[in-house]
ROGUVO-310783 format. One record per atom (N, C-alpha, C, O): residue number from 1; atom name; x, z, y. Coordinates in steps of 0.02 Angstrom, whole numbers, plus 32768, in hexadecimal, padded with zeros to 4 digits. Atoms other than C-alpha are relative to their C-alpha. Layout:
REM ROGUVO-310783
SITE     k    a     px     pz     py
SITE   NUM   CA      X      Z      Y
...
END
This chain:
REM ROGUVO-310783
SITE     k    a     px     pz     py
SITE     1    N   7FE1   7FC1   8013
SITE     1   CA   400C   F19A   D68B
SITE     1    C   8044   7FF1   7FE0
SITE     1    O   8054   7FC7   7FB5
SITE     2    N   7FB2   8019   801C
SITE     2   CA   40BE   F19D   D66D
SITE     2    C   8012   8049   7FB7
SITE     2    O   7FF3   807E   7FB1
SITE     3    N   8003   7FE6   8053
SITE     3   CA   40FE   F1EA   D5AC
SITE     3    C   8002   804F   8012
SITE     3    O   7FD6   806E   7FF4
SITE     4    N   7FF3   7FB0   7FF0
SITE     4   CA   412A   F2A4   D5EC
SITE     4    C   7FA9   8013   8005
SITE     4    O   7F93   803E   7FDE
SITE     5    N   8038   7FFB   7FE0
SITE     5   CA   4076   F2A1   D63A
SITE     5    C   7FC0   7FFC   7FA0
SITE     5    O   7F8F   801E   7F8F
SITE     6    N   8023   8017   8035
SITE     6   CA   402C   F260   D58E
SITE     6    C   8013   802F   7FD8
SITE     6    O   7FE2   8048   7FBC
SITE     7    N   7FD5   7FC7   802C
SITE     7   CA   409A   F2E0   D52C
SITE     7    C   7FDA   8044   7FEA
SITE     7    O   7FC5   8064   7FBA
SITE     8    N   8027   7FBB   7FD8
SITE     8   CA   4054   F367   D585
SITE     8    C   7FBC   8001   7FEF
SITE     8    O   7FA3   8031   7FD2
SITE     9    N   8043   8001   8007
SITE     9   CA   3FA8   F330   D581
SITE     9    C   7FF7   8012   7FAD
SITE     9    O   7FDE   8049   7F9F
SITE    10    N   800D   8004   8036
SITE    10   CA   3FA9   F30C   D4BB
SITE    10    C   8007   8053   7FF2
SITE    10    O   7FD8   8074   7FDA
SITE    11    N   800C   7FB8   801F
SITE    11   CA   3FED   F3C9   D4A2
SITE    11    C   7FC9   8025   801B
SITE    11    O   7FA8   8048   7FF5
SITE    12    N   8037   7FEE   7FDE
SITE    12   CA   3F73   F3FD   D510
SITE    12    C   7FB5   8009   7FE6
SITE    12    O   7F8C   8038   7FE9
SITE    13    N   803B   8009   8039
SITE    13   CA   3EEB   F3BD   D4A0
SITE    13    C   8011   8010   7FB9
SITE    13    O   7FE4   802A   7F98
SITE    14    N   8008   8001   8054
SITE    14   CA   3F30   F3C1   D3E6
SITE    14    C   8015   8045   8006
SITE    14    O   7FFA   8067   7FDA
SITE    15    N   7FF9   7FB6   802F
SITE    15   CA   3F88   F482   D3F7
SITE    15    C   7FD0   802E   7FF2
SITE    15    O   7FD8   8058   7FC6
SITE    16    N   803C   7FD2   800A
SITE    16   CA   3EE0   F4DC   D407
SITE    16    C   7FE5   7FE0   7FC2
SITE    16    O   7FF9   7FFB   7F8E
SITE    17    N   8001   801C   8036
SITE    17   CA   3E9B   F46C   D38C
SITE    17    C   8038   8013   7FBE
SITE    17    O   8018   8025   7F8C
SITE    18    N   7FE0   8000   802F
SITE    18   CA   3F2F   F47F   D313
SITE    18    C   8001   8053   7FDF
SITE    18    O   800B   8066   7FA6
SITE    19    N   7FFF   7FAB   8005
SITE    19   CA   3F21   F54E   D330
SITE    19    C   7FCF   800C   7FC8
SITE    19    O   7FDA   8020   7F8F
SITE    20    N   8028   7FF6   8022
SITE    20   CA   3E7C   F54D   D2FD
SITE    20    C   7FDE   7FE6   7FB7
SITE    20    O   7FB1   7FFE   7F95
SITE    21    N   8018   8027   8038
SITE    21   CA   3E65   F4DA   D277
SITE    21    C   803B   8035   7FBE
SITE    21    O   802A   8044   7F85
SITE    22    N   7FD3   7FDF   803D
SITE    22   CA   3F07   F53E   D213
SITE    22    C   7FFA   804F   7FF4
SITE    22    O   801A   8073   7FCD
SITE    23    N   7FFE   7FAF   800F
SITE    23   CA   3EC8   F5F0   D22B
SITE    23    C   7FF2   8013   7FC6
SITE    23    O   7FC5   7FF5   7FA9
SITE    24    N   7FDE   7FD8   7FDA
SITE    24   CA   3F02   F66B   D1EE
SITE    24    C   804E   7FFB   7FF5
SITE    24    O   8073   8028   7FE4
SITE    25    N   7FA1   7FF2   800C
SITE    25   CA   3FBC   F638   D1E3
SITE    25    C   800B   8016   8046
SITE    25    O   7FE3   8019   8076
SITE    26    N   7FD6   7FE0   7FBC
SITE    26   CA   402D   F67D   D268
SITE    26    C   801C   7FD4   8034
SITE    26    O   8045   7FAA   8024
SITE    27    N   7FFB   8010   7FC4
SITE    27   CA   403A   F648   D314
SITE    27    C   802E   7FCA   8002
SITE    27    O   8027   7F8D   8006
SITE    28    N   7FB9   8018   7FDE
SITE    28   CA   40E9   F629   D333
SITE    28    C   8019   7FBE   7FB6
SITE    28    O   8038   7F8D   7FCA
SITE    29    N   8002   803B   803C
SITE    29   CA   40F7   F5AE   D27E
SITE    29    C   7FE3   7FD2   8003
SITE    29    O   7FFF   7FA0   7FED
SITE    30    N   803C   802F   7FDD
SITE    30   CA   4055   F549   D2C3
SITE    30    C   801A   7FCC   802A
SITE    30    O   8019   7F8E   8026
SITE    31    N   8003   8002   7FB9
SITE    31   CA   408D   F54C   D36D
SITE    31    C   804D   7FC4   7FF2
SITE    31    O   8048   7F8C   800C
SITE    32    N   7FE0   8034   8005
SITE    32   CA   413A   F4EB   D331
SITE    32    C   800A   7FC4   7FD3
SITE    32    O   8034   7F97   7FCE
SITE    33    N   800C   8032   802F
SITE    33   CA   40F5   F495   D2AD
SITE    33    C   7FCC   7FB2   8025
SITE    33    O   7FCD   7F78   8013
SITE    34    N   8029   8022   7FCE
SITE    34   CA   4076   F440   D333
SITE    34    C   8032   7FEC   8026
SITE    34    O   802C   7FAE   8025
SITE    35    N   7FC7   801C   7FC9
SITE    35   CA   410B   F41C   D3AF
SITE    35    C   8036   7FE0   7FDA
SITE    35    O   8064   7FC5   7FF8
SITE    36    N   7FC1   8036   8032
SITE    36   CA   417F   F3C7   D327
SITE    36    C   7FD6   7FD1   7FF0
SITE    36    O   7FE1   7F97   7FFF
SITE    37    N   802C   8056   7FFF
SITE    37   CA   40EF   F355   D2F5
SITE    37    C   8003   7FDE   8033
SITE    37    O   8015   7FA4   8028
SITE    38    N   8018   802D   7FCB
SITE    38   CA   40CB   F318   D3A8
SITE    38    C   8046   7FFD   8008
SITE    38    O   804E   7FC2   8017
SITE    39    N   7FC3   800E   7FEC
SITE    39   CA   418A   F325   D3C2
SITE    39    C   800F   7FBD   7FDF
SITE    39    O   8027   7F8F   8000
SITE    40    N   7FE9   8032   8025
SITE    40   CA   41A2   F2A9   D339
SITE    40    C   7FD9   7FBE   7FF5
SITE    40    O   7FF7   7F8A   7FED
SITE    41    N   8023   803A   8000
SITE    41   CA   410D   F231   D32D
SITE    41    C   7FE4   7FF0   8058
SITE    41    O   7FCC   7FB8   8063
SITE    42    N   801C   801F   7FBE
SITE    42   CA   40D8   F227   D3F1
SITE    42    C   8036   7FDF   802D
SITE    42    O   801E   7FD8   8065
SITE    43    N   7FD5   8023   7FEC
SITE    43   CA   417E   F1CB   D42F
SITE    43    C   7FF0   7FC5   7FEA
SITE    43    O   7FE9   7F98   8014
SITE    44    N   7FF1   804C   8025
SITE    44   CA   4176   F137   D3B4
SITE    44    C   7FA8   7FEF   8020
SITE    44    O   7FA9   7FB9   803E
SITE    45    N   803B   8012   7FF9
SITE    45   CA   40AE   F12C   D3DB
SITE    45    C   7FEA   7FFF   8035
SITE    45    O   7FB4   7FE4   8040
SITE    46    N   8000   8018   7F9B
SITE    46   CA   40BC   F12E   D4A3
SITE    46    C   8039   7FB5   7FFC
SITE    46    O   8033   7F7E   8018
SITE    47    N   7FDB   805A   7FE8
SITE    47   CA   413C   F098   D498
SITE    47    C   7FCA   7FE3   7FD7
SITE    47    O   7F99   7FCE   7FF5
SITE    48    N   802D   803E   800B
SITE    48   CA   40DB   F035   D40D
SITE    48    C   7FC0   7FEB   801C
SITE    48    O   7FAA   7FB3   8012
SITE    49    N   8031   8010   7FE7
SITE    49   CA   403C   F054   D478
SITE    49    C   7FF6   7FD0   8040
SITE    49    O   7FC5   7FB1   8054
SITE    50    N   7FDD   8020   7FB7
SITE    50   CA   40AC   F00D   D51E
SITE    50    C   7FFD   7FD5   7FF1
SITE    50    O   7FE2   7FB1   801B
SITE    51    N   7FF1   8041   801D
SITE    51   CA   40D0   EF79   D4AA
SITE    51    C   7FC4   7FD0   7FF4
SITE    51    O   7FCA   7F93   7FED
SITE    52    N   802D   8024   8030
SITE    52   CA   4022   EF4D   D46C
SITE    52    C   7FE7   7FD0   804F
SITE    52    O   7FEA   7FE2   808A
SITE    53    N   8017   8029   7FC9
SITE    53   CA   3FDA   EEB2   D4D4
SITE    53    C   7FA6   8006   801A
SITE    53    O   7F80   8009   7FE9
SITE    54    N   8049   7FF3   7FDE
SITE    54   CA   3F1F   EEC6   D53F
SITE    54    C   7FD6   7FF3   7FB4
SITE    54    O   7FBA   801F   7F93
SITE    55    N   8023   8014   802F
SITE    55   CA   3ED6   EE6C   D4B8
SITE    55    C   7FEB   801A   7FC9
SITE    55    O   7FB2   8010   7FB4
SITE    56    N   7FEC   7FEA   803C
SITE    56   CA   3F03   EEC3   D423
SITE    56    C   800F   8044   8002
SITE    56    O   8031   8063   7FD9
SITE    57    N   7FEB   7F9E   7FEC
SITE    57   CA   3F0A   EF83   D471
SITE    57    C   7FDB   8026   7FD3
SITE    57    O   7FF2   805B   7FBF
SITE    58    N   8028   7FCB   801A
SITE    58   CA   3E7E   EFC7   D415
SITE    58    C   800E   7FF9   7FC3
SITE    58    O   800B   8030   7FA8
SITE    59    N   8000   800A   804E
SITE    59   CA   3EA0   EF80   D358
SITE    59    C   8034   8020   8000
SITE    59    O   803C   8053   7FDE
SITE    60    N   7FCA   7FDE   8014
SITE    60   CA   3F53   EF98   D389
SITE    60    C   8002   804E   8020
SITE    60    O   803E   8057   802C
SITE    61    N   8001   7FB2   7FFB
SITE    61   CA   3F38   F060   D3BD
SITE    61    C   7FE5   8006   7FD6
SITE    61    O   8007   8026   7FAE
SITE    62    N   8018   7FD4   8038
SITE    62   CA   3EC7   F085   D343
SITE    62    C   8038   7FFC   7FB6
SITE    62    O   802F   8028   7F8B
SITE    63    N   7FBF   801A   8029
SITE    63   CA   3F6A   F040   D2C7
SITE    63    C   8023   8040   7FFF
SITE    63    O   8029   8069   7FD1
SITE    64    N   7FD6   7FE0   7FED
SITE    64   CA   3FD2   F09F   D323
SITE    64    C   7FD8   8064   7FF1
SITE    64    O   7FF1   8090   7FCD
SITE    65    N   802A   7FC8   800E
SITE    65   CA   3F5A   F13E   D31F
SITE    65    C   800B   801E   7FAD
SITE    65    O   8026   8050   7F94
SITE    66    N   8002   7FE3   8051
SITE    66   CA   3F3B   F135   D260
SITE    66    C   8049   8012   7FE4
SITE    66    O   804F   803A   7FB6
SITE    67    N   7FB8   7FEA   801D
SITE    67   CA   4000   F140   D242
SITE    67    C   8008   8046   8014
SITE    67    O   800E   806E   7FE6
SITE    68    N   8005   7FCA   7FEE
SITE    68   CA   4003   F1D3   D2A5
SITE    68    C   7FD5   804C   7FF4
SITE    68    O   7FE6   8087   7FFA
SITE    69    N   8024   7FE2   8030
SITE    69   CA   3F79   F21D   D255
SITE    69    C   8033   8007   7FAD
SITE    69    O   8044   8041   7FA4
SITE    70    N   7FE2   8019   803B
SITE    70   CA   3FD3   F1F9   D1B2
SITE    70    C   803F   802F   8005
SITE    70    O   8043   8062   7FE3
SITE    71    N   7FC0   7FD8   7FF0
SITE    71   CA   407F   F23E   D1EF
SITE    71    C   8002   804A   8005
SITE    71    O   8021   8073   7FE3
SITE    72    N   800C   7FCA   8009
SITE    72   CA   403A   F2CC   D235
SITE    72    C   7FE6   8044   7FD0
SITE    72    O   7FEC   8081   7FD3
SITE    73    N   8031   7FDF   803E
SITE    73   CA   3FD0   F301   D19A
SITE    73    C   8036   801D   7FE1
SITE    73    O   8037   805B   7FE0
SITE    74    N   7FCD   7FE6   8039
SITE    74   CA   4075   F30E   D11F
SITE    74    C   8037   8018   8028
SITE    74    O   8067   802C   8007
SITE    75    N   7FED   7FC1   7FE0
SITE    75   CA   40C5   F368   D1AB
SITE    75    C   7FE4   8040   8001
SITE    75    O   800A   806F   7FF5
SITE    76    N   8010   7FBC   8010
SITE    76   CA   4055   F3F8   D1A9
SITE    76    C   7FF9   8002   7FBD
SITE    76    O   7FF1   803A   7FA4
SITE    77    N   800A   7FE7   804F
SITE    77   CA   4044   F3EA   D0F8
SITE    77    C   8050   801D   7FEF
SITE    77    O   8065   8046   7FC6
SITE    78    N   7F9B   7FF6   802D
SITE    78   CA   4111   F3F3   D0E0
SITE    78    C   800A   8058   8033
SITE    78    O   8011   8090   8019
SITE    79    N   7FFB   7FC0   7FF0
SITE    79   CA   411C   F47B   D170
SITE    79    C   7FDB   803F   7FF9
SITE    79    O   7FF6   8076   7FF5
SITE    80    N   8012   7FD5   7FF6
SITE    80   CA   4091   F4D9   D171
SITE    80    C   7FDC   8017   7FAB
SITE    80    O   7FBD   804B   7FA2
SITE    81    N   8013   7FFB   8048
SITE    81   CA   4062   F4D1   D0AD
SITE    81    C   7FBF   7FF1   8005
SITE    81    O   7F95   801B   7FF7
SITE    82    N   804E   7FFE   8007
SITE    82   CA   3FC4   F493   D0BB
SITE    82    C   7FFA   7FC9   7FCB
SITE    82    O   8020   7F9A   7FBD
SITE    83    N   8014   802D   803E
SITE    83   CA   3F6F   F442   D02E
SITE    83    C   7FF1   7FBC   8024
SITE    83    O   7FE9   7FB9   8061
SITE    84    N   7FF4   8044   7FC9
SITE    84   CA   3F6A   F385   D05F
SITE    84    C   7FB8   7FF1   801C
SITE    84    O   7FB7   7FD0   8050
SITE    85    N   802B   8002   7FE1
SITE    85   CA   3EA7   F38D   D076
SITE    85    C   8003   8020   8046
SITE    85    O   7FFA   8001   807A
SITE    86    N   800B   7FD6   7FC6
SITE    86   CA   3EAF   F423   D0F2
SITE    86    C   8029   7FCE   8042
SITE    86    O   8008   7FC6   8075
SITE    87    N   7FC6   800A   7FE1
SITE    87   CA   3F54   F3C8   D14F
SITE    87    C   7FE0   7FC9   8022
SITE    87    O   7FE7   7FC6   805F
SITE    88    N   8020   8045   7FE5
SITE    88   CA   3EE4   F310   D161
SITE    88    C   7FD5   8029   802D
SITE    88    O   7FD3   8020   806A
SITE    89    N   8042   7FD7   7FC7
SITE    89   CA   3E58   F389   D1AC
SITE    89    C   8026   801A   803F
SITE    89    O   8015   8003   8075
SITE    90    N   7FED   7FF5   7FBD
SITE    90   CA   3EC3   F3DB   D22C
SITE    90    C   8017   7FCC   8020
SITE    90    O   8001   7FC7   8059
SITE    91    N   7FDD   8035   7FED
SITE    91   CA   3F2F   F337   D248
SITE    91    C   7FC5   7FD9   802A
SITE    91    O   7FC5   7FCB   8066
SITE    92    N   8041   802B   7FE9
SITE    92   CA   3E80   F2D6   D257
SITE    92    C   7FE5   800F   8047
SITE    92    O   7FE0   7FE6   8074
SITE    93    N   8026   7FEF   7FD5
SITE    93   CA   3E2A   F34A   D2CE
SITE    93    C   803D   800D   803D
SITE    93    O   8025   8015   8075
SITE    94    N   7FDE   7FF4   7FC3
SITE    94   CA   3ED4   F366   D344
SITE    94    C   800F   7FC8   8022
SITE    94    O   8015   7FC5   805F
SITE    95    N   8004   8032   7FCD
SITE    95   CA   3EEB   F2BC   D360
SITE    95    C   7FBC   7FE2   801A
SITE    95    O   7FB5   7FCE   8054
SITE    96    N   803F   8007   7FD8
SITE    96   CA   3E3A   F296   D373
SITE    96    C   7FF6   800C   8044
SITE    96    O   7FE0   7FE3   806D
SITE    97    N   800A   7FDD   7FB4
SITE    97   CA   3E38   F305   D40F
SITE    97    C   8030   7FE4   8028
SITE    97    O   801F   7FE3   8063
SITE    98    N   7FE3   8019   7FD1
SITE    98   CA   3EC2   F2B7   D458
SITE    98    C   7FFE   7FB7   8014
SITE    98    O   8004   7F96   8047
SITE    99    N   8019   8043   7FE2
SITE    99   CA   3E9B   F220   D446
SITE    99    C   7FCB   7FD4   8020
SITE    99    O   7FCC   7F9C   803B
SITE   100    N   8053   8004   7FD3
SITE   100   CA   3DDD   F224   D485
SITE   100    C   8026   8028   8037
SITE   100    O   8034   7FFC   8060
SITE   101    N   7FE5   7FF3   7FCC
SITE   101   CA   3E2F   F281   D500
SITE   101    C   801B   7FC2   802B
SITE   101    O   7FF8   7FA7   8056
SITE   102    N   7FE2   8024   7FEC
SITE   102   CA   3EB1   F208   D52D
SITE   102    C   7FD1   7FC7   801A
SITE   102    O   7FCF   7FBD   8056
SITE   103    N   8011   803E   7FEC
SITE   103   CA   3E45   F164   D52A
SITE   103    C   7FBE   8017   8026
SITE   103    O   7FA1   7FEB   8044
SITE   104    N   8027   7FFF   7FC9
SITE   104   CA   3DC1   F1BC   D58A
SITE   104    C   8015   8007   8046
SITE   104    O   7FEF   7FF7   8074
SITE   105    N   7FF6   8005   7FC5
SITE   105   CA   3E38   F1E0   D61B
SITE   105    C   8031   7FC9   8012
SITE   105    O   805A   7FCD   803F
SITE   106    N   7FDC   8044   7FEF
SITE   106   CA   3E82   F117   D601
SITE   106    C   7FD2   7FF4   8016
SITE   106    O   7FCA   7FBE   8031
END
């Protein structure tokens, strides 16, 4: 799968996820608060995943994962005001899905 393809997929999985985990804020605040996270942490985390060697894919993704988790969290906490528990919970459960997603259709 080439990065556009992966892009796609990840929103695919985390914006429903991200909808529902923040209800009831408003749509359209969600909707680009979810597309500036993946805008900003899923570039750097498709190359370092290109980079990682056979050997070392799964320690080094799950690495790569937990930053992203991490990143993403005090992104919705900064945009969408969420208290930093709620923000790890949506963060947690949107990449979860994309990433059981993802490595189930590697």
């Amino acid at each position: 799968m080439d990065w556009p393809g992966a892009f796609a997929l990840t929103l695919a999985c985390e914006l429903p996820v991200v909808f529902a985990a923040t209800r009831p804020l408003p749509a359209p605040g969600v909707l680009l608060a979810a597309i500036g996270a993946n805008c900003v942490t899923h570039p750097l985390a498709w190359r370092l995943s290109m980079a990682l060697p056979p050997e070392n894919y799964l320690a080094g993704a799950a690495g790569i994962e937990t930053g992203v988790f991490l990143a993403e969290a005090l992104w919705y906490r900064g945009w969408l005001r969420l208290g930093l528990g709620r923000a790890c919970i949506v963060s947690l459960l949107a990449n979860a899905a994309s990433a059981i997603t993802g490595w189930l259709l590697w």
